[in-house]
C-alpha positions in Angstrom: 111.9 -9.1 142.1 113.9 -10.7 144.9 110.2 -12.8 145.7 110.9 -13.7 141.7 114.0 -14.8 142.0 113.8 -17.0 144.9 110.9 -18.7 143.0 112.2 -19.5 139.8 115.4 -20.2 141.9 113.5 -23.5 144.0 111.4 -24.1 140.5 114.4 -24.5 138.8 116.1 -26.6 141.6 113.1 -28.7 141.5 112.7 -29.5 137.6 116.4 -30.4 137.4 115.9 -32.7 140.2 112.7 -34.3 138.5 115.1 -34.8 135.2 117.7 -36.3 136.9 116.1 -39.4 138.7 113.6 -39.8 135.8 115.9 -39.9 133.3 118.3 -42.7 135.4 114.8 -44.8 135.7 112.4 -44.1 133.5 114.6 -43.1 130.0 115.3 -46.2 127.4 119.1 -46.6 127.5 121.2 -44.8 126.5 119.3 -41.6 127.6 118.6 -42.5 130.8 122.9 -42.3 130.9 123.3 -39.1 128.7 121.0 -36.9 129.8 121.8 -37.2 133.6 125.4 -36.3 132.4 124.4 -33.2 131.2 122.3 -32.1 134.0 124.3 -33.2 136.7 126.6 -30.0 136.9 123.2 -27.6 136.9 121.7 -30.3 139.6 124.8 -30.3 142.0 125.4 -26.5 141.7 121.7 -25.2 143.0 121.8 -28.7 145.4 125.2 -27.1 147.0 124.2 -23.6 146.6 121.3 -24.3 148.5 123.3 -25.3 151.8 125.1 -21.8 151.8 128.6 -23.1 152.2 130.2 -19.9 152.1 127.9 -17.9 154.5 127.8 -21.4 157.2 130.2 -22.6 159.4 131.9 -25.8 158.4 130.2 -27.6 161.4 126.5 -26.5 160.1 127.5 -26.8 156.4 128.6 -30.3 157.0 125.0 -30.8 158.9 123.1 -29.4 155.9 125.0 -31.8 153.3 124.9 -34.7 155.0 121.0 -33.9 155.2 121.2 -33.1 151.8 122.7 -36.5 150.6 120.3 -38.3 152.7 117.6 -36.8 151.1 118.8 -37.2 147.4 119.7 -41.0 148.6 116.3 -42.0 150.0 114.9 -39.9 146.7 116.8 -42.1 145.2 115.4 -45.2 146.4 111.7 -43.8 146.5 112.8 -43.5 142.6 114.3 -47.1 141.9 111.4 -48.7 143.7 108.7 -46.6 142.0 110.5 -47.6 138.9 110.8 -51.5 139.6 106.6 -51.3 140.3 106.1 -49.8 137.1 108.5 -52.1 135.1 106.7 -55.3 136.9 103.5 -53.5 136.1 104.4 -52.9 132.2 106.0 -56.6 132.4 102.6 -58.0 133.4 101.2 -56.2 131.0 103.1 -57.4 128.0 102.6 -61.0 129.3 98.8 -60.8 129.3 98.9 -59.2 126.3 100.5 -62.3 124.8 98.5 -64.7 126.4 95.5 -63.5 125.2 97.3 -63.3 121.8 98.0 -67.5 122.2 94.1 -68.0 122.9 93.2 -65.4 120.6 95.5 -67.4 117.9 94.0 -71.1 119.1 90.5 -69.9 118.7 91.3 -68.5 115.5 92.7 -72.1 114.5 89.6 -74.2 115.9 87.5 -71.9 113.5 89.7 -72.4 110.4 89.5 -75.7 111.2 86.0 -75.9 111.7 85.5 -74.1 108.4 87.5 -76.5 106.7 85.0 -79.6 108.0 81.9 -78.1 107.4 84.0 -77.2 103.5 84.8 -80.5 103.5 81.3 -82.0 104.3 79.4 -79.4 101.7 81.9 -80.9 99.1 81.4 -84.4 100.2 77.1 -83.7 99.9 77.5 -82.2 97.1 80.0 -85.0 95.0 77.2 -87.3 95.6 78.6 -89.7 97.3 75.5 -91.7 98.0 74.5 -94.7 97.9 72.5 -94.8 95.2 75.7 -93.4 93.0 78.0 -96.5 94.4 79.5 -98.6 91.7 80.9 -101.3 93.4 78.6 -104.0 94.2 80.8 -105.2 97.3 80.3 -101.3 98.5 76.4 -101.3 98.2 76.3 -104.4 100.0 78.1 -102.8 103.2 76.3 -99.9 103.1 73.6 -101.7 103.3 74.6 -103.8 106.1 75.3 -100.8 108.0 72.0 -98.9 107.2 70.3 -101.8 108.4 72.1 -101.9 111.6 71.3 -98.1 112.2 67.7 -99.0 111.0 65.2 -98.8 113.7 62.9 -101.0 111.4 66.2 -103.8 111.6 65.5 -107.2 111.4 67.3 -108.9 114.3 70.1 -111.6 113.4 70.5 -114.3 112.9 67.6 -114.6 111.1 64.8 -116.5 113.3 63.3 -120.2 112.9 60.1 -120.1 111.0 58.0 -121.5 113.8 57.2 -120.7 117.0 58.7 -123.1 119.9 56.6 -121.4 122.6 55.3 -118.4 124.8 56.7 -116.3 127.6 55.8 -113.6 129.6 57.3 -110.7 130.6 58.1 -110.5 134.6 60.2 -108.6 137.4 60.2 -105.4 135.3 58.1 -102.8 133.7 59.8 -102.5 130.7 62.7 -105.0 129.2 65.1 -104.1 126.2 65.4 -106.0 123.1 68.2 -106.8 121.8 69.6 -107.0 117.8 71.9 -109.9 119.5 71.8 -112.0 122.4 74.1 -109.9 124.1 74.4 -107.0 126.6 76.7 -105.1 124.1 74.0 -105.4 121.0 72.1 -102.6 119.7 68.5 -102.3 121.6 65.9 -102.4 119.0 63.0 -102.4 121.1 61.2 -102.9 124.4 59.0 -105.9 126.4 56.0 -104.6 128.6 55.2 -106.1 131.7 52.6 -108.8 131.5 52.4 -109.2 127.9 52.8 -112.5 126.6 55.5 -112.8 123.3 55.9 -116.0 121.1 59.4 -117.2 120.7 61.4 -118.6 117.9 64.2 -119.8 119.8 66.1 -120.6 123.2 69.7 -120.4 124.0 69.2 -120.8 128.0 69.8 -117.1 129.2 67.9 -115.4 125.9 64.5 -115.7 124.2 64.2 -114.5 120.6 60.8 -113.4 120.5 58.5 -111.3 118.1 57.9 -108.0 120.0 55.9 -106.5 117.2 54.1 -107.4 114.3 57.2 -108.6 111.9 59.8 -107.6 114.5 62.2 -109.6 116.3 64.3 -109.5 119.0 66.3 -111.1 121.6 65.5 -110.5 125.6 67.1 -112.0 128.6 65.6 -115.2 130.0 65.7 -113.9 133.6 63.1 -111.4 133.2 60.4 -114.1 131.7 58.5 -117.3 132.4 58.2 -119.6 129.7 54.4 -121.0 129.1 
């Protein structure tokens, strides 16, 4: 019984110690400051108890308390800074929770909002909005214009003279792009092989508007031909 005693004596002395310093840093407010309150009398009365103040001296009882608040300080800290890890930890947590909510959010947003074009462009196909259902005559004519410019088949402008003012072949380079334009910045509608001789239409100095294929006309840069 006395072997009994002494166990659930410690046990207890334990349990109310574990309830005290979790309940100051791990309980929401205001439990954390209630329920110490109530279990500070039980705590402080098998703490004292403990150091045998009646059957000590008041030299060796004052040894044994000061150890004793010593220990309950640095339990304390071991307590505060467990507590303070945990709360960073918990912090952390709620912070990549809600960053992954924001992306989680954005990429729901670029979907809707790809939804909508591919809505959008269904609706458009399917109004018919074609050319062939254009009423407007000025309308036609710049769909036209603009088909032709995306055409591969295009007809290089300005139109070309109807004769042919000479020959020239193609030099320095394998292969030489032809131009809708005389210009750098004009679609390329075509290619020049080394070798092969082209008529041309007209000259402006630095370009050659030649026929590069049966019905098709270009413009290529004087620099990579010699004229016949």
């Amino acid at each position: 019984m006395k072997k009994f005693r002494g166990f659930s004596y410690y046990y207890t002395l334990l349990v109310v110690t574990v309830l005290v310093f979790g309940s100051v840093f791990f309980l929401p407010h205001p439990l954390r400051i209630i329920q110490p309150l109530i279990l500070i009398p039980t705590f402080f009365y098998f703490w004292l108890n403990i150091t045998d103040p009646e059957g000590a001296t008041e030299a060796v009882w004052s040894t044994r308390a000061a150890v004793l608040i010593l220990g309950m300080a640095m339990l304390g800290m071991f307590g505060y800074g467990y507590a303070m890890k945990m709360n960073g930890q918990a912090e952390k947590t709620v912070e990549e929770q809600k960053s992954n909510d924001e992306t989680i959010n954005q990429l729901r947003g670029e979907i809707e909002s790809l939804k909508n074009t591919i809505e959008s462009s269904k609706k458009a196909t399917e109004s018919g909005e074609t050319l062939g259902e254009a009423t407007n005559s000025e309308e036609i004519s710049d769909l036209l214009k603009y088909l032709d410019g995306k055409s591969e088949n295009a007809t290089p402008s300005p139109a070309p003279a109807a004769t042919v003012a000479g020959q020239v072949r193609i030099i320095n380079k394998e292969e030489v792009d032809v131009y809708q334009q005389n210009s750098l910045t004009a679609r390329i509608i075509g290619i020049a092989t080394l070798g092969t001789t082209y008529p041309f239409y007209e000259s402006t100095g630095q370009w050659y508007l030649i026929e590069y294929a049966t019905g098709k006309r270009g413009w290529i840069e004087s620099k990579n031909t010699v004229e016949l």
